[in-house]
N, C-alpha and C positions, 0 to 999 in steps of 0.2 A: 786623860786631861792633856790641852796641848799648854804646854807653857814657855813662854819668852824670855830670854837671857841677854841682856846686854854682859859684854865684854868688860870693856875700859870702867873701872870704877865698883865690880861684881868680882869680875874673873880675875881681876886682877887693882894692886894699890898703883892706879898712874898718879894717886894727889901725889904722893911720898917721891915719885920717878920727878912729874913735873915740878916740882916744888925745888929741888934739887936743882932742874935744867935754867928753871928762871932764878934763883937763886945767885947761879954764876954768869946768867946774861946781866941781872944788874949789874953785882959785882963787874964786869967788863966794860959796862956802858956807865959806869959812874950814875949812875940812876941811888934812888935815895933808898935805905934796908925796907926789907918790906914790913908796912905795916898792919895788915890784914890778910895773911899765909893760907888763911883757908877760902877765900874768895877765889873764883876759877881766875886761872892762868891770866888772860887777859886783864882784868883785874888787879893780879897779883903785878904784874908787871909794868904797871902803867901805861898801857900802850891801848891803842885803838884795837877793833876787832883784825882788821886786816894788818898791821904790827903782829898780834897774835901769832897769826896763821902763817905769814911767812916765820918768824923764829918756830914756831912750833912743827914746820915741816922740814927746818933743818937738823930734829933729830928725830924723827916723828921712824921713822925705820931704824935706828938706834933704840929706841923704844920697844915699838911693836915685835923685836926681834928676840928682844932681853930682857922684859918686864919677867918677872916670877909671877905665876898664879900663886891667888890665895891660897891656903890649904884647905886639903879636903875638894877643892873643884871635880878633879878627875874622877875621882869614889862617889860622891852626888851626884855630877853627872852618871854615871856608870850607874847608880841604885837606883836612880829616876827612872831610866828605859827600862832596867830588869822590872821595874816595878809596871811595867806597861805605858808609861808617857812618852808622847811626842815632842822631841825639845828644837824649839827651834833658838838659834842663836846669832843674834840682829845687835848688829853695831854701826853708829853712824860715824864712824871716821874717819876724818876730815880728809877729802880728795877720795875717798873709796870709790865714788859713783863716777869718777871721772874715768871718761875712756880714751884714756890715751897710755901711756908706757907707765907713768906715777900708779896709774889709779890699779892699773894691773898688777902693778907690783904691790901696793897695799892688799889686794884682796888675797893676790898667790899669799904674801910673807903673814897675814892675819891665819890665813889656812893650815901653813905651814908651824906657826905658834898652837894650833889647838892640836893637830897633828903631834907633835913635840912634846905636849905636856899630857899627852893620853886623853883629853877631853872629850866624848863622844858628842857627838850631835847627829841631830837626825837633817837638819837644814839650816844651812847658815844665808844669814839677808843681809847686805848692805843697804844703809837708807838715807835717809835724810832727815829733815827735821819739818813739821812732829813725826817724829817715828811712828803713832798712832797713825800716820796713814798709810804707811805702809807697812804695817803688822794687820790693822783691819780686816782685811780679807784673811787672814789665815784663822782666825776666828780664836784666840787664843782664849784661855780660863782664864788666866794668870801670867805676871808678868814681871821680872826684876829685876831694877832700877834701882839706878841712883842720883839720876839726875833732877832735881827740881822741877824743874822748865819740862821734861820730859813729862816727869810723874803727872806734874798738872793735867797736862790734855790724856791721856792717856790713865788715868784712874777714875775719871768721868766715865768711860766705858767697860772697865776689870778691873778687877783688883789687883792690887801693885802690891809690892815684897818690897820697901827700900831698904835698899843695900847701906847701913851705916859709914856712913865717912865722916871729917871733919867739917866739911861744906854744906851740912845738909843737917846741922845737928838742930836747927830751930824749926824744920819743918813739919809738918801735922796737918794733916788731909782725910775727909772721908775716904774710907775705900784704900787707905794704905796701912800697912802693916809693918813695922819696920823691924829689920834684922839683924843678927852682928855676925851671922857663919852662918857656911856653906849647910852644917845642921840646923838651923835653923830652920833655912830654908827646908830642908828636908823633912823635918818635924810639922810644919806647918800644910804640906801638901800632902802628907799623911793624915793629918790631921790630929795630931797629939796637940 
C-alpha cells in the first residue's frame, strides 16, 4: 500500500506550539484574549491571511526545529515499511516551495526533524494547496490528515485517516476515518 502522511498536525501537536506563539503576539500587541483557540492561527489571531504568514514565519524555524513528535510516530513509521508499505511524507509548509535561501532552509530543517526523530520515509513532498494535486500522481491508497480544507478535496479520491485535533472536532465526511494515535492508524492499515 502507498500511503501519505502529513507532518504539521499528524507528526506532530503544532495547535498546542501555535496556540502558545499567538497567545503571546496578542498578549504583546494588545489585541483582545482569544476567543476561539481552536480556529487555525489566522483566525485565532485576528489578523488577515497575509498578517498570518508574516507573524507565523517569524518563528516558523523556531518551530519546525523543536516541535516533539507525537508518540509512537518513529515505531509506525518503522512497522509500516517492515510491514511492506511505501510511505510517502508530503507537507505543505508555508514558503517550503519557495526557492530561494527561506524555502531551502525549510525543506533542509523539515528533513533534518524527521532525520532527528528517527522517522523513516521512503519519500518526502513538499506542496501546496490542494495537496490532492500534488499527491495524485503518486497514486496513494490512503492518506493522513488533519486538515479540513485539505481532507475535503482529497477524500473525494482515497480515503483519509483524520488525525484528531481540537480544530477539527465537528468534522464528518464520507471516505474519512478519524484517529486519536499513531496505533490507530496502524490498526487500521492492518486492518484490525
Amino acid at each position: 500500500m502507498i500511503i501519505g502522511f502529513d507532518i504539521d498536525g499528524c507528526m506532530c501537536d503544532d495547535h498546542a506550539f501555535r496556540l502558545e506563539q499567538w497567545g503571546k503576539y496578542t498578549f504583546e500587541h494588545g489585541l483582545p484574549v482569544m476567543d476561539k483557540p481552536y480556529g487555525y492561527e489566522w483566525k485565532i489571531a485576528y489578523m488577515d491571511r497575509w498578517s498570518n504568514r508574516d507573524i507565523m514565519q517569524s518563528f516558523q524555524f523556531e518551530y519546525i526545529e523543536n516541535v516533539p513528535p507525537r508518540f509512537f510516530v518513529a515505531e509506525v513509521m518503522q512497522k509500516l515499511h517492515d510491514d511492506g508499505h511505501y510511505l510517502i511524507v508530503c507537507t505543505g509548509r508555508t514558503g517550503s516551495l519557495r526557492e530561494d535561501e527561506r524555502g531551502h532552509r525549510i525543506r533542509e530543517t523539515t528533513e533534518n526533524w524527521l532525520r532527528k526523530n528517527g522517522i523513516y520515509y521512503d519519500e518526502l513532498m513538499f506542496t501546496g494547496f490542494p495537496k490532492i494535486d500534488y499527491v495524485r500522481g503518486k497514486h496513494c491508497d490512503l492518506f493522513v490528515e488533519d486538515a479540513p480544507f485539505t481532507v475535503d478535496t482529497m477524500s473525494l479520491e482515497i480515503p483519509v485517516l483524520l488525525f484528531d485535533n481540537p480544530y477539527n472536532q465537528d468534522y464528518t465526511r464520507e471516505n474519512v476515518t478519524r484517529v486519536y494515535s499513531w496505533y490507530d492508524i496502524y490498526r487500521y492499515v492492518k486492518g484490525e
